[in-house]
N, C-alpha and C positions, 0 to 999 in steps of 0.2 A: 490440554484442550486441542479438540485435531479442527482440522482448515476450516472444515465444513458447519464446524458452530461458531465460527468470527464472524462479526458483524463487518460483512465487509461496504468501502463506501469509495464515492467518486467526489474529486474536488467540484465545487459549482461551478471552477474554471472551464471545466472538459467540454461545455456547450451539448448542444440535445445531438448530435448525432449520435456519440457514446462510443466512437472510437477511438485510435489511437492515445487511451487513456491507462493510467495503472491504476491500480483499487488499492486501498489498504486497510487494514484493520490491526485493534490494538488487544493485545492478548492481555491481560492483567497479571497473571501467572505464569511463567515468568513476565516479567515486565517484556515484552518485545512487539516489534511494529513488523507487521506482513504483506508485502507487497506485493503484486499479482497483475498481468497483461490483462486486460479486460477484454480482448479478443479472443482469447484463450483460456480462460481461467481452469481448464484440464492442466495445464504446463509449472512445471513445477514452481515455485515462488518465493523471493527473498524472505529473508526474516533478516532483521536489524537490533542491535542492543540500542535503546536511547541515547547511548552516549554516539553512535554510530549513524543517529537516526538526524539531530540537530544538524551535523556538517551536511548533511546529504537534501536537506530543505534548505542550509543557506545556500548551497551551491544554486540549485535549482531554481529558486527567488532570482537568483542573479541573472537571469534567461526572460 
C-alpha cells in the first residue's frame, strides 16, 4: 500500500488552525502506523510496528 492511499487523519486535539500537528494513518497490511508533519506532508514519514506504536502514545499522553 503506498502513502497516498492511507486514510490519513488529525487528532480532534490539534484544534482548527491545523498546524503544528502530525497525521497518521493505519496500513492493515502490514500492520503499521504512519506518521507525517501536517505542514509538509511532501517530507518523508515515520512508520511504526504497533508494538512500537503503544510506548510512543504513552509517552505523548504524558505531555
Amino acid at each position: 500500500m503506498s502513502t497516498t492511499e492511507l486514510a490519513w487523519f488529525k487528532s480532534s486535539y490539534s484544534g482548527t488552525a491545523g498546524d503544528n500537528c502530525i497525521e497518521v494513518a493505519v496500513a492493515p497490511t502490514p500492520s503499521t502506523i504512519h506518521l507525517r508533519d501536517s505542514k509538509d506532508r511532501t517530507r518523508p514519514h515515520l512508520t511504526l510496528t504497533p508494538a512500537a506504536w503503544a510506548p510512543f502514545v504513552a509517552h505523548a499522553d504524558a505531555f
